[in-house]
N, C-alpha and C positions, 0 to 999 in steps of 0.2 A: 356860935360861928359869927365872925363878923362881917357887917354889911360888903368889905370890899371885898373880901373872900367869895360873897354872894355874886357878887357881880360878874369878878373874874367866871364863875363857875355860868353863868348866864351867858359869857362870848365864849365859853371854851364848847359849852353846849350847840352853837348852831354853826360851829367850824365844819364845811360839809368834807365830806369824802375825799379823799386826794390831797388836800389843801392842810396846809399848816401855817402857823402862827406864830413867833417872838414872845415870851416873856414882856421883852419890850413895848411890843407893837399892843400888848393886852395895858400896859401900864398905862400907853398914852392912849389910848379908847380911854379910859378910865379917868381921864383929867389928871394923872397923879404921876407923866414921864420920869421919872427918880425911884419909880417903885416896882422894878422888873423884879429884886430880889422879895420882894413880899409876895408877887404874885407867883414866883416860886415856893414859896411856904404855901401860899395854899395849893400846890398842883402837890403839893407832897401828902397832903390832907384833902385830896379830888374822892369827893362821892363815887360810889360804883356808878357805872352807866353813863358814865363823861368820855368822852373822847379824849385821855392825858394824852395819848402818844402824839396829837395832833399840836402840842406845847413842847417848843424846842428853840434851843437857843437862838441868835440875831445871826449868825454864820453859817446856818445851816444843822452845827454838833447837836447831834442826842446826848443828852445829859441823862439822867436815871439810876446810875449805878449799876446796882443789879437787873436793871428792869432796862437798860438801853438794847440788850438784844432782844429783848420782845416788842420792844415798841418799833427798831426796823425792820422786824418781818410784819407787824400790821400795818405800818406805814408802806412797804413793801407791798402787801396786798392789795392796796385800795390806789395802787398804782403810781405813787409820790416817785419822782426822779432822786436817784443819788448822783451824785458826783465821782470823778474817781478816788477822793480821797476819803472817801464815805459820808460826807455832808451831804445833808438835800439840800438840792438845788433849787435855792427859792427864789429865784431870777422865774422856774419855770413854776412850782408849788405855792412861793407866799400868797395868802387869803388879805386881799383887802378891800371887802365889799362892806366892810361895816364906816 
């Protein structure tokens, strides 16, 4: 596994409850702004016990495939706002305390 995959997996780890995060917003934590689609390769290769569903795209969309209606009922659970076009609403959700 490689070190930025490491790392990703280090800010996707302490994203707390409620709160989610950009692809993006993980890239530029990372010094590396141009690398949102790599840190989507590693959310597709995310260790069990990570919080993936809290990794969602710059607009609000769940991305996932088959996994986006699981990931809005946990997001769902831990209380994340939707929008009415089914985007979270990360005017009210985005995490940026790092």
């Amino acid at each position: 596994m490689s070190d930025f995959f490491e790392q990703v997996y280090d800010i996707v780890a302490v994203i707390p409850s409620g709160k989610v995060v950009s692809y993006g917003q993980i890239a530029r934590a990372l010094g590396s702004p141009r690398s949102a689609r790599m840190v989507g390769w590693a959310m597709a290769r995310c260790p069990e016990g990570l919080p993936w569903h809290r990794v969602i795209k710059n607009d609000g969309s769940i991305s996932g495939g088959v996994m986006a209606d699981l990931c809005r009922e946990l997001l769902e659970a831990e209380g994340v706002c939707f929008l009415p076009d089914g985007r979270v609403d990360m005017k009210k959700c985005r995490w940026t305390e790092w």
